[in-house]
C-alpha positions as CSV (number, residue, x, y, z in Angstrom):
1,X,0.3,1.6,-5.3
2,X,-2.7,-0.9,-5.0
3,X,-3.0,-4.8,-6.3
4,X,-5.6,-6.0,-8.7
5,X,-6.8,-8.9,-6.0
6,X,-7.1,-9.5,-2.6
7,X,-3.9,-10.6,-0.7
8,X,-3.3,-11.3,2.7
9,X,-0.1,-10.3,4.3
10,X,1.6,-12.4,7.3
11,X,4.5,-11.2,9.2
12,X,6.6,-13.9,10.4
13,X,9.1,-11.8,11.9
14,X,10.4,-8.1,12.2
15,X,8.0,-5.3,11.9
16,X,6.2,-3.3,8.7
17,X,4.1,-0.4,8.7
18,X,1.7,0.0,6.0
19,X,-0.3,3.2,5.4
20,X,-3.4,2.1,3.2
21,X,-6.5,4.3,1.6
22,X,-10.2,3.0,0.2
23,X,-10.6,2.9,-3.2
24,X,-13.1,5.7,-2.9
25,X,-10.3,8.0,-2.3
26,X,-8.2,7.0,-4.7
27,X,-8.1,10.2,-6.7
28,X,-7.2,11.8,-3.7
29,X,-3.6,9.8,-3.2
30,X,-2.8,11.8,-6.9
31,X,-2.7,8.5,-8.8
32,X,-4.5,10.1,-11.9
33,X,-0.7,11.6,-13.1
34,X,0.0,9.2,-16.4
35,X,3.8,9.5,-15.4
36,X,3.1,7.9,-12.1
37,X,2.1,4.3,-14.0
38,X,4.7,1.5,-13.1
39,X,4.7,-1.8,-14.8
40,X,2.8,-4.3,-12.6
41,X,1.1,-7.7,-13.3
42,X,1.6,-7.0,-17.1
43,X,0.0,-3.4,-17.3
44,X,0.8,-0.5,-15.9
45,X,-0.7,0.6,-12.7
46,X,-1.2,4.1,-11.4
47,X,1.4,4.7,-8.3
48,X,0.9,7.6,-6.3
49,X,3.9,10.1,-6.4
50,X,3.5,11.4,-2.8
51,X,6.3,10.5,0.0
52,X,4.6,9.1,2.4
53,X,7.4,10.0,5.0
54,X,7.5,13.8,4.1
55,X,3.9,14.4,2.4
56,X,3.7,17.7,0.9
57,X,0.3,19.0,1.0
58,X,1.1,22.1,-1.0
59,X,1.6,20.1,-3.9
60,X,-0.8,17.1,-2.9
61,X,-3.5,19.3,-1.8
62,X,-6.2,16.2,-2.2
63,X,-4.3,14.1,0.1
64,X,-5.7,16.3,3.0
65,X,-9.3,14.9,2.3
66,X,-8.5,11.1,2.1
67,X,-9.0,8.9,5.1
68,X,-6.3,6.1,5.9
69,X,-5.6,3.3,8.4
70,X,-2.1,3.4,9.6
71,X,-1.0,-0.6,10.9
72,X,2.1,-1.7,12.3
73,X,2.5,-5.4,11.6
74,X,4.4,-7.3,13.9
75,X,5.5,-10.8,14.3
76,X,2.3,-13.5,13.8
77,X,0.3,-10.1,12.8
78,X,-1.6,-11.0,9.2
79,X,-3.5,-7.9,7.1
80,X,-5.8,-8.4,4.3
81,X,-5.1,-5.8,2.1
82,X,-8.8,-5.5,0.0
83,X,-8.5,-5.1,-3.5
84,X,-7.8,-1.6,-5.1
85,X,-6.8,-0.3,-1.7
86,X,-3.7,1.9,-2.0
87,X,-1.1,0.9,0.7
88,X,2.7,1.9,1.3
89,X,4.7,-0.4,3.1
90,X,7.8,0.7,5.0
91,X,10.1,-0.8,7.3
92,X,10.6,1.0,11.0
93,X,14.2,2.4,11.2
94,X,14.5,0.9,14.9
95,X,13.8,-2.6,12.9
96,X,16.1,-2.5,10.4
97,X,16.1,-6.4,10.2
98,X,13.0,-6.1,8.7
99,X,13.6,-4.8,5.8
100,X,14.9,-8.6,4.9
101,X,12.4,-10.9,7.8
102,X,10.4,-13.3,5.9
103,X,6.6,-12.6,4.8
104,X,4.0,-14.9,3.5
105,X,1.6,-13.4,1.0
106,X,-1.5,-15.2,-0.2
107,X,-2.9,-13.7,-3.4
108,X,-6.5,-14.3,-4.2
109,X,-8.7,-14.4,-7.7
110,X,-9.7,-10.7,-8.6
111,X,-13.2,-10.2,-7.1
112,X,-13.9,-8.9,-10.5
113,X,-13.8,-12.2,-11.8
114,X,-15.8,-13.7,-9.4
């Protein structure tokens, strides 16, 4: 999925990794489905159907062509997560204390509305 704002994500303990794609690939996550639209902020948002831990390029063919930044958050790590970039966020299964470590997530003001 992808937020409508800028946020910045701190890990104060445990471990995430987040997967994230440009804007300008967008298309190429698959997002333009209609049944992939989950309720988010009061609309619904395109999701991207793809697994990101088994991707299947026969049925995502696009998702061969988009670029992506894989980041492994750690402890004091902090990410800011543009807005419109798509990310998936998952939790190591060596770290599965993770899954419930605490997080600190600053949300900014849409740059649209700037």
């Amino acid at each position: 999925h992808f937020d409508p704002y800028d946020h910045l994500h701190c890990q104060l303990a445990g471990t995430k990794r987040w997967v994230l794609v440009p804007p300008a690939h967008m298309a190429d996550t698959h997002v333009d489905d209609e049944q992939h639209r989950a309720p988010r902020f009061g609309v619904r948002l395109p999701t991207s159907p793809v697994d990101v831990a088994a991707v299947d390029l026969a049925r995502f063919p696009r998702l061969a062509d988009a670029p992506y930044a894989r980041v492994e958050l750690r402890a004091g790590d902090c990410l800011l997560v543009p807005f419109l970039w798509m990310h998936h966020v998952s939790t190591p299964p060596a770290h599965p204390e993770s899954r419930r470590a605490p997080t600190r997530r600053r949300c900014c003001r849409n740059p649209a509305s700037r």
